[in-house]
C-alpha positions as CSV (number, residue, x, y, z in Angstrom):
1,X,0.0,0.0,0.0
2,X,1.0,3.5,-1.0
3,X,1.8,6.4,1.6
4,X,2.0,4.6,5.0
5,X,0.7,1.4,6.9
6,X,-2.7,2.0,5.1
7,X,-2.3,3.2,2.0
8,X,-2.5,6.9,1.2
9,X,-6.1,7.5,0.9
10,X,-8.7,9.7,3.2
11,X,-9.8,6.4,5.4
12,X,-5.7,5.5,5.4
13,X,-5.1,9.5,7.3
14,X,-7.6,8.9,9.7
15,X,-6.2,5.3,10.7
16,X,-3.3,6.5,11.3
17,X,-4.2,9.6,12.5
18,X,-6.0,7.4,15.4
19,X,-3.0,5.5,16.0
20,X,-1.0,8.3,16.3
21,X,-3.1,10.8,18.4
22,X,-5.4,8.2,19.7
23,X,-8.6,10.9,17.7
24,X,-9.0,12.2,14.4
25,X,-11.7,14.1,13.3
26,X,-13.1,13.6,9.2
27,X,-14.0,17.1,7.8
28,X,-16.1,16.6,4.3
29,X,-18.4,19.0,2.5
30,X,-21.4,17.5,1.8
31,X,-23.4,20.0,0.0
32,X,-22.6,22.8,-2.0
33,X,-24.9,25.7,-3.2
34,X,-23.4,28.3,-5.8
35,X,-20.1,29.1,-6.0
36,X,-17.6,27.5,-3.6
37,X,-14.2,27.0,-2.9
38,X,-14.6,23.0,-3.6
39,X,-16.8,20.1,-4.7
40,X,-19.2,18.2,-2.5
41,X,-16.8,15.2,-1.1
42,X,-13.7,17.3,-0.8
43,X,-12.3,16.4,2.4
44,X,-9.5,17.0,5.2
45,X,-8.6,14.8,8.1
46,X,-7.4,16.7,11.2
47,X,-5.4,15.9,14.9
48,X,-6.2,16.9,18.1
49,X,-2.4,18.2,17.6
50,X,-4.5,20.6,15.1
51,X,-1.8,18.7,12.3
52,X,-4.1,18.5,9.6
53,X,-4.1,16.7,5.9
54,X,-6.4,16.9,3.0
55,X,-8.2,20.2,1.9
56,X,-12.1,21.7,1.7
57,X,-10.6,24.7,-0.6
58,X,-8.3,26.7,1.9
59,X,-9.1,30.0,3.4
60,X,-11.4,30.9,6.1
61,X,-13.8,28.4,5.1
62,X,-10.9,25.5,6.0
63,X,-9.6,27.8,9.3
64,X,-13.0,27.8,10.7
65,X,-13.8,24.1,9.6
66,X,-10.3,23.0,11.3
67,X,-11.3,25.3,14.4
68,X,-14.8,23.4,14.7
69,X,-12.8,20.2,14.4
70,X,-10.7,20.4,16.9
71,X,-13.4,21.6,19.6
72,X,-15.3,18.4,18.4
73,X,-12.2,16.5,19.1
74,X,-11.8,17.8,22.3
75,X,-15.4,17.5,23.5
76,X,-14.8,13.8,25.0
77,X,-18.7,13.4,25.8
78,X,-19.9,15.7,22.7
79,X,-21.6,14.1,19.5
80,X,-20.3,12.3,17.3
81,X,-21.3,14.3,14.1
82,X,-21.3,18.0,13.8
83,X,-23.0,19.5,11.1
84,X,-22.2,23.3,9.9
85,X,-23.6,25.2,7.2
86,X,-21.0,28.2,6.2
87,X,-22.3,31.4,4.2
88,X,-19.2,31.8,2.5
89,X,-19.7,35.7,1.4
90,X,-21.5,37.2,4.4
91,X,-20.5,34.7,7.2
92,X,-16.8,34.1,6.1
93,X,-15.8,37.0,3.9
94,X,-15.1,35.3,0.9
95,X,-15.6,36.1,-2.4
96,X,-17.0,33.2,-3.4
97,X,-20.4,34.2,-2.2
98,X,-22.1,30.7,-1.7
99,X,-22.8,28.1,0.7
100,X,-20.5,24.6,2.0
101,X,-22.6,22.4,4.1
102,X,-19.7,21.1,5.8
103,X,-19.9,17.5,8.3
104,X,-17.9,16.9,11.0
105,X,-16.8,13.6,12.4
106,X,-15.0,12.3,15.3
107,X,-13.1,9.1,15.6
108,X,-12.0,7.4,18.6
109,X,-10.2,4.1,19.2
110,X,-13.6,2.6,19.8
111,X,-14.0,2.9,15.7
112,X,-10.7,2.1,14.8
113,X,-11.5,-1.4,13.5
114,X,-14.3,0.1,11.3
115,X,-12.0,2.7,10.2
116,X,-9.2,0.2,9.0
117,X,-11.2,-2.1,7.1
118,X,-12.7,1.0,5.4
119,X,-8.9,2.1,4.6
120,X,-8.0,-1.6,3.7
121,X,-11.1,-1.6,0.9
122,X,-10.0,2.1,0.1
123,X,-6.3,0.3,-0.8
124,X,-8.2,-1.4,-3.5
125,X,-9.5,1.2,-5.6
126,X,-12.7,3.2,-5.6
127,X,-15.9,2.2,-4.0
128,X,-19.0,3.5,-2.6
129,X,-21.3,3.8,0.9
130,X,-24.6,4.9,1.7
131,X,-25.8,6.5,5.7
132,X,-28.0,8.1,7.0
133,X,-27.0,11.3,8.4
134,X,-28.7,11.4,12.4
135,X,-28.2,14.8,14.6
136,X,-25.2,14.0,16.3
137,X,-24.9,10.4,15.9
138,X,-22.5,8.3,14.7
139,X,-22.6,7.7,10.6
140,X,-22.7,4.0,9.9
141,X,-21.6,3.8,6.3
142,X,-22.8,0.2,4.5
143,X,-20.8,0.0,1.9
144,X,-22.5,-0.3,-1.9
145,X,-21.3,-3.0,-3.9
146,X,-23.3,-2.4,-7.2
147,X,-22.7,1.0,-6.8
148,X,-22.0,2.6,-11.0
149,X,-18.9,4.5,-10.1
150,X,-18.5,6.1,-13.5
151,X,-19.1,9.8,-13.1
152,X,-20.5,9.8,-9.7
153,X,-20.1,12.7,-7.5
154,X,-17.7,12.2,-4.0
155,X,-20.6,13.3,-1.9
156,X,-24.4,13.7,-2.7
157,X,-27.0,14.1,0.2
158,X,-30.6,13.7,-1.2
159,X,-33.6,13.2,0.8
160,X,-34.2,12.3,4.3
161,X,-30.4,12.8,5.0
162,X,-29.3,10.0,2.8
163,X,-25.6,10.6,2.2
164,X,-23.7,8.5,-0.9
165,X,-20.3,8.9,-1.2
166,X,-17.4,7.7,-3.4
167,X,-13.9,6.6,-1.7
168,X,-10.9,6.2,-3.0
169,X,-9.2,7.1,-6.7
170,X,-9.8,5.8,-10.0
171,X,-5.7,5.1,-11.1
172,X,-4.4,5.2,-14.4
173,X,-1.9,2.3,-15.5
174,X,1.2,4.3,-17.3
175,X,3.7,2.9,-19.2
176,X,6.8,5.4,-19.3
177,X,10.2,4.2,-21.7
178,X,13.5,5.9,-20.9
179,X,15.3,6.6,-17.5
180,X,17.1,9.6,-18.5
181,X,16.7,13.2,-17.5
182,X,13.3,13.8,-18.9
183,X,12.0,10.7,-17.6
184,X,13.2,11.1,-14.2
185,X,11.1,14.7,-14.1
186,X,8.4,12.3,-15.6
187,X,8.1,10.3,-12.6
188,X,8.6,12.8,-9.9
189,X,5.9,14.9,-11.7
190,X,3.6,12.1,-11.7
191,X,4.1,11.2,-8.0
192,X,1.5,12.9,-6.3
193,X,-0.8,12.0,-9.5
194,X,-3.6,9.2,-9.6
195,X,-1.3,7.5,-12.2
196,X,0.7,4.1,-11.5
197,X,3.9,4.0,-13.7
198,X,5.6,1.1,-15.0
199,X,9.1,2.5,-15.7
200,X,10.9,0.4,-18.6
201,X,14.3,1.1,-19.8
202,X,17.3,-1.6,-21.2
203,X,20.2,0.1,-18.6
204,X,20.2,-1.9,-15.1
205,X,22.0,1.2,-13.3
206,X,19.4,3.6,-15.5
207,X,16.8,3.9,-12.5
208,X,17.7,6.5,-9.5
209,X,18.2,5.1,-6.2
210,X,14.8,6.0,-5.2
211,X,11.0,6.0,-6.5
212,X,8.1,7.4,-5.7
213,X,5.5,5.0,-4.4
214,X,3.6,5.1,-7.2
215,X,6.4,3.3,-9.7
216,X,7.5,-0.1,-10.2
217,X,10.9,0.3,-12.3
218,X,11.3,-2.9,-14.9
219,X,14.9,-3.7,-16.7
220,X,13.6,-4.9,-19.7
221,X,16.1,-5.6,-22.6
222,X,13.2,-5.2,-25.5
223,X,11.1,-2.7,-23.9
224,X,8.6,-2.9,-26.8
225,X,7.6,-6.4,-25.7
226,X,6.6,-4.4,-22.3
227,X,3.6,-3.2,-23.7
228,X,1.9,-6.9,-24.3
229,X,1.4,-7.1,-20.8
230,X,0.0,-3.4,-20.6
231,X,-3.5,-3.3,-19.5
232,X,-6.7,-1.6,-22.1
233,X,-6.5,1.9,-21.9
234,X,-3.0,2.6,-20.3
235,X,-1.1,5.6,-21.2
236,X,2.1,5.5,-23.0
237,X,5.4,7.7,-22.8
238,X,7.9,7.1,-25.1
239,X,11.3,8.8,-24.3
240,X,14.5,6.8,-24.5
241,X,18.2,7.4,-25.4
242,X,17.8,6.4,-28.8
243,X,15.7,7.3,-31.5
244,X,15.4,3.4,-33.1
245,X,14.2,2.5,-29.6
246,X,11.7,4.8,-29.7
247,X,10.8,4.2,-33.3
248,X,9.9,0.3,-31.8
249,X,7.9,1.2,-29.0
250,X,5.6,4.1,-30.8
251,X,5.2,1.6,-33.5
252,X,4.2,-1.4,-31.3
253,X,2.0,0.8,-29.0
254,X,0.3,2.1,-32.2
255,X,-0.5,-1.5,-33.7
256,X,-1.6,-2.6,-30.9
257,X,-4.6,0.3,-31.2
258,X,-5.6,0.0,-27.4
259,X,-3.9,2.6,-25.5
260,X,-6.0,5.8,-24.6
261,X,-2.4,7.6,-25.3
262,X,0.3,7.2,-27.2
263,X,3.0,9.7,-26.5
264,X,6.7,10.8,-27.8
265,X,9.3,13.1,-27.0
266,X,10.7,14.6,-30.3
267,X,9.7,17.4,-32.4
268,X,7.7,17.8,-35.5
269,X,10.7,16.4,-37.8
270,X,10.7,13.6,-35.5
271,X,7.4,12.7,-35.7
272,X,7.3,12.6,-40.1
273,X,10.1,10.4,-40.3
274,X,8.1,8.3,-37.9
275,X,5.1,8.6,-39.3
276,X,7.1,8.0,-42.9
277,X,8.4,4.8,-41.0
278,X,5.0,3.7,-40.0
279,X,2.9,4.1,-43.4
280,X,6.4,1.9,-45.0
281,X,5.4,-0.9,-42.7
282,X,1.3,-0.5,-43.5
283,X,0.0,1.1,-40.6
284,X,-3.3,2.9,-41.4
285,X,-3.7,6.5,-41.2
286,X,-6.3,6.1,-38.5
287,X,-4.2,4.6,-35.9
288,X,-1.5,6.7,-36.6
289,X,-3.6,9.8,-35.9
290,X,-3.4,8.9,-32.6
291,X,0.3,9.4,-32.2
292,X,0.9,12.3,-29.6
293,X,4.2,14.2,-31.2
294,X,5.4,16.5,-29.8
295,X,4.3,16.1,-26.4
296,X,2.4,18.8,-23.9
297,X,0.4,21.3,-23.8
298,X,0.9,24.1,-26.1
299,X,2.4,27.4,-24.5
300,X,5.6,25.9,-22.5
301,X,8.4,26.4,-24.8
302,X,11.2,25.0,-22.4
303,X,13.2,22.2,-23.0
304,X,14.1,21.9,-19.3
305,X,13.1,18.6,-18.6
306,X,11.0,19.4,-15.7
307,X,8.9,21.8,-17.8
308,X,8.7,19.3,-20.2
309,X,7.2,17.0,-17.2
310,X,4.6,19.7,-16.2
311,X,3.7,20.4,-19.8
312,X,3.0,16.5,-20.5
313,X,1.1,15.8,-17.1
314,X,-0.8,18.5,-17.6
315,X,-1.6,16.9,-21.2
316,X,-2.7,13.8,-19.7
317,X,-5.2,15.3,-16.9
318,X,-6.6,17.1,-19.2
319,X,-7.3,13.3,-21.5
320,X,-7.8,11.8,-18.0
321,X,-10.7,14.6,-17.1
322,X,-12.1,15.3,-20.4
323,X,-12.5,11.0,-20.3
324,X,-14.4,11.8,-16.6
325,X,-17.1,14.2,-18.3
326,X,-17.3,12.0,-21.4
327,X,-15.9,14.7,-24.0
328,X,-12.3,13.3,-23.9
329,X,-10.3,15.0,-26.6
330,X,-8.6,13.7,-29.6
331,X,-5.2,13.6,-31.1
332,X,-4.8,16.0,-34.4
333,X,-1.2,16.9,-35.5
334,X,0.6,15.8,-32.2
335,X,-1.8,18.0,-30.1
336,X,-4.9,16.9,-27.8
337,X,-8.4,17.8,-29.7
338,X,-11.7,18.2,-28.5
339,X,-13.1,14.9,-30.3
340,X,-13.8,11.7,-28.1
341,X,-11.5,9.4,-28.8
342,X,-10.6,6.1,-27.0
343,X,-11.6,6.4,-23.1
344,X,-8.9,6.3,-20.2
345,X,-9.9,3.1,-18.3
């Protein structure tokens, strides 16, 4: 598991948050009307230390929310919910000028072994529950099996205080060829990212020292023959020290004709010789459309390699949240599109 002895989700902080402290209280808007610093379901998990992680949007809005969670925690024999409605423009002073219906839970040791199995299911990707918010009470979430995940909110309270909730992150499988300089920023960059990286390159003493948690690093002496055990939908980066390398992989990952993105360093006069390349061996026009060269968004002219890194993650969350509100866009000479192309899975 990623991040600590339970994973790095929001039920993971608050386990060990418990263990820690011995208390942790679980902040989450539930309700939003107009316009607000974040989404119903944003959440923040804070100590009776007042050490705090996660976020409902900063500000006053997260000062006061923080504030009320700590006298919660405090409050040995107080209840076990606190509810708070915030008036962002006249109550708090901010700009924002609508409401955050914001609940408040406390957690004591006596809830510890509900909390880890939640952070334990959390470990295995996203998943929903359903309670019944009570005044004060505890919230006894049953968790929702055939619950459709696919573009449900993190938080939706509808009638008679039913609360639904999604946990935990859809991740996206990411294939990244080349250990050098630009791949290195690759993987840092991607770190803190709902993306898990398979990092591929020939060289045994290629790979740093150190990964983030979030990347598996593979010696592979053919990396092209990495890709037939890459799951539907993964991304793919293409950067190694040599251009024939990268001329194998970009032309196995476009055969194959499965991958929500295929993408390569290089410029344009890189990508026509490869395309040249690709049309020589039969490869239809269609799939090789899909071949993101060069790589980023547009407006970041550096070559640094860690601008180069910011430019291309930003490229993929905007695939990975155009794919979330079912416009995902399309590749069209090396750049993302607005046409819906294949979906990130």
């Amino acid at each position: 598991m990623r991040g600590g002895a339970w994973g790095s989700g929001i039920w993971a902080a608050v386990a060990e948050a418990l263990e820690a402290e011995g208390a942790a209280a679980l902040v989450t808007v539930i309700r939003v009307e107009g316009s607000a610093p974040r989404e119903a379901g944003a959440r923040l998990v804070v100590r009776p230390s007042g050490a705090f992680s996660g976020t409902i949007g900063g500000g006053e809005l997260e000062f006061q929310a923080i504030a009320a969670a700590r006298k919660a925690l405090a409050a040995a024999d107080g209840p076990q919910t606190v509810r708070r409605n915030f008036a962002l423009g006249p109550e708090l002073g901010q700009c924002c000028g609508g409401r955050s219906d914001v609940l408040i839970e406390r957690f004591t040791p006596e809830r510890a072994e509900t909390v880890r199995a939640l952070a334990e299911r959390e470990a295995q990707g996203p998943f929903a529950t359903r309670a019944v918010l009570g005044e004060g009470a505890v919230l006894e979430r049953a968790v929702s099996d055939d619950a459709d995940l696919g573009g449900m909110p993190a938080a939706s309270l509808g009638p008679g205080g039913v609360l639904v909730e999604r946990f935990g992150e859809a991740r996206v499988p990411l294939y990244l060829f080349g250990a050098g300089h630009v791949g290195r920023a690759m993987a840092l960059a991607l770190a803190p990212l709902p993306f898990d990286v398979t990092w591929i390159d020939p060289r045994a003493d290629a790979f740093p020292a150190a990964v983030p948690g979030n990347v598996v690093c593979r010696q592979v002496a053919e990396p092209a023959q990495a890709l037939e055990s890459a799951p539907d939908g993964a991304c793919v980066l293409i950067m190694t020290y040599s251009h024939a390398l990268d001329l194998a992989i970009t032309e196995a990952a476009i055969i194959a004709g499965r991958f929500a993105y295929v993408g390569l360093i290089g410029s344009g006069t890189k990508r026509a010789r490869f395309e040249r390349h690709m049309r020589k061996v039969g490869i239809s026009e269609d799939l090789i459309s899909e071949l993101v060269c060069p790589i980023g968004i547009s407006g970041i002219t550096s070559r640094e390699p860690a601008a180069i890194a910011v430019a291309t993650v930003a490229e993929l969350l905007v695939l990975r949240d155009s794919a979330a509100a079912g416009t995902k866009p399309a590749v069209a000479g090396g750049s993302l599109t607005g046409k819906a192309v294949r979906a990130v899975s």
